[in-house]
C-alpha positions in Angstrom: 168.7 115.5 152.8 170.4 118.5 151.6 173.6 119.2 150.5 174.9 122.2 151.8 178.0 125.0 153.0 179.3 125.1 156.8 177.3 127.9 156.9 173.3 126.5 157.2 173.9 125.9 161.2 174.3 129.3 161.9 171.8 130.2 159.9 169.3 128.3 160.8 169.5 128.8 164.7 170.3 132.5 164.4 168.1 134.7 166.3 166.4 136.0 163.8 164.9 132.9 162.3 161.3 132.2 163.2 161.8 128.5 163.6 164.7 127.3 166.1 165.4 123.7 164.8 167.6 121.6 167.7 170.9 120.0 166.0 170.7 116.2 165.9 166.9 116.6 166.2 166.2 118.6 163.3 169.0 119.0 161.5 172.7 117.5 161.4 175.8 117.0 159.9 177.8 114.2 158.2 181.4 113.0 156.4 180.9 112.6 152.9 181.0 108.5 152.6 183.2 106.7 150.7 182.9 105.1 147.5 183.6 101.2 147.4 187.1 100.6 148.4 188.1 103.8 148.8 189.3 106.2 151.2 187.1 108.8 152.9 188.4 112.2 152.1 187.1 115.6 153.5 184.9 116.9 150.5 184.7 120.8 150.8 184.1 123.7 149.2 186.0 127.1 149.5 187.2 129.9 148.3 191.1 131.3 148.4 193.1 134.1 149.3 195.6 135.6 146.5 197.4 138.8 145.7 197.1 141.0 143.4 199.3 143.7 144.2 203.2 142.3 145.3 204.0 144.4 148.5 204.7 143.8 151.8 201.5 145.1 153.2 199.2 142.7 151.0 202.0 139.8 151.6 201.3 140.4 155.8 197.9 140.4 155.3 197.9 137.1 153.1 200.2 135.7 156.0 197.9 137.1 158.8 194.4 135.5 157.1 196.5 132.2 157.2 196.8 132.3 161.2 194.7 130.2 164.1 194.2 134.1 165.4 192.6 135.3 162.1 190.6 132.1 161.7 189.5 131.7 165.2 187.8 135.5 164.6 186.2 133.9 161.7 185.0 131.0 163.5 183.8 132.6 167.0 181.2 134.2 164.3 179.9 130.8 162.7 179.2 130.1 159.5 182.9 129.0 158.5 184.9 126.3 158.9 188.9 126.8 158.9 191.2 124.1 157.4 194.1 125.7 159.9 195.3 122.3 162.1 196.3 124.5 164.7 192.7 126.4 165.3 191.3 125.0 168.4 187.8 123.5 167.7 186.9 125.1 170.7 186.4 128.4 169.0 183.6 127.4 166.9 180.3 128.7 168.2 177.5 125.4 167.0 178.7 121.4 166.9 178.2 121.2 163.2 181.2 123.5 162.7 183.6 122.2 165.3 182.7 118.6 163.5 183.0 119.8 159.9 186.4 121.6 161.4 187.4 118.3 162.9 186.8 116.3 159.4 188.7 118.8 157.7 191.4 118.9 160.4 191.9 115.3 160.3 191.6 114.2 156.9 194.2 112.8 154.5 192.7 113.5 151.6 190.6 116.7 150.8 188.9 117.2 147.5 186.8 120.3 146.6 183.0 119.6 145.4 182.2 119.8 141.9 180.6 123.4 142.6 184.5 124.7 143.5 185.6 122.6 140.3 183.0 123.7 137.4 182.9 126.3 135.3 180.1 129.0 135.9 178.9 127.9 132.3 178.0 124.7 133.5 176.4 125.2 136.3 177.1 127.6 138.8 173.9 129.8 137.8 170.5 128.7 139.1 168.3 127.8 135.9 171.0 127.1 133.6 173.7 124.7 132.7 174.2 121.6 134.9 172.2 122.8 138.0 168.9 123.3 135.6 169.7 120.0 134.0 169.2 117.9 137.5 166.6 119.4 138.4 164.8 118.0 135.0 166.5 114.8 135.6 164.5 114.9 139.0 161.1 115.0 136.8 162.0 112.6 134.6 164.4 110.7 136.7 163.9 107.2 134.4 165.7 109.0 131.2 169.4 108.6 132.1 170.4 108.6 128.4 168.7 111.7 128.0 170.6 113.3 131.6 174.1 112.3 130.5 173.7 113.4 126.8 172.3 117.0 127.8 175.2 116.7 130.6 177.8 116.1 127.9 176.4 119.0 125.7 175.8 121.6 128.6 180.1 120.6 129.2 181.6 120.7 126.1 179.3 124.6 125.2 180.5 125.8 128.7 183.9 124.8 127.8 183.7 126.2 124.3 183.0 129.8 125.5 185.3 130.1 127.8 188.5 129.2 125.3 186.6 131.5 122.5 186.7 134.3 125.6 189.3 133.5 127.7 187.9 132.8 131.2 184.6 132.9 132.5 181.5 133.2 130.6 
């Protein structure tokens, strides 16, 4: 099982891709589950539009990308999933999508992952931070003492730089 973007379907039947795994053979898609008692929610990732420059140009465009036209160009090219309610699931070009679109489209709750929600510091570069210490954990997968102290550490030093610089470090 792999964790992964609305982008792998598209990628993995492309044309250019040597193998050509069948969806619901191969590979497929599922809602995050619930914990205990509560409520599913849509866990997703994403990224956001936002202006830098305060003019009516940049303001139409910001109002354009939020339309079912702009996100049904998006989706008719796979490998994105729209949280627009109004986009017809029909313009999605693989299952997965229109299903991940669906999720998202009905959900009452949406939370992002914790990649959307981390500092890079922590985690968001391969060999470092959070992501590195997992993948340790996955050796040594008995030591949780060890996992959530080196957690706790990797946090706090990720959040230390970016007061001492101000943002990102």
């Amino acid at each position: 099982m792999v964790y992964e973007g609305d982008f792998v379907a598209s990628e993995l039947t492309n044309d250019t891709n040597d193998i050509k795994p069948t969806l619901g053979q191969d590979f497929d898609r599922f809602d995050f589950p619930a914990i205990g008692r509560s409520e599913s929610a849509a866990v997703t990732g994403g990224d956001v539009a936002a202006l830098f420059t305060d003019n009516e140009a940049a303001k139409s465009l910001v109002r354009y990308l939020a339309t079912p036209e702009a996100a049904e160009l998006w989706a008719s090219a796979g490998g994105f999933v729209s949280p627009n309610r109004n986009l017809d699931p029909d313009a999605y070009v693989d299952a997965v999508n229109r299903r991940s679109a669906r999720t998202l489209q009905e959900a009452k709750t949406i939370r992002f992952d914790l990649s959307d929600q981390q500092p890079p510091a922590f985690g968001a570069t391969a060999g470092q931070g959070m992501r590195q210490i997992f993948r340790d954990y996955l050796r040594r997968p008995a030591d949780v003492d060890a996992l959530t102290r080196r957690l706790d550490e990797a946090a706090t030093a990720a959040e230390m730089c970016e007061r001492a610089v101000g943002g990102e470090c």
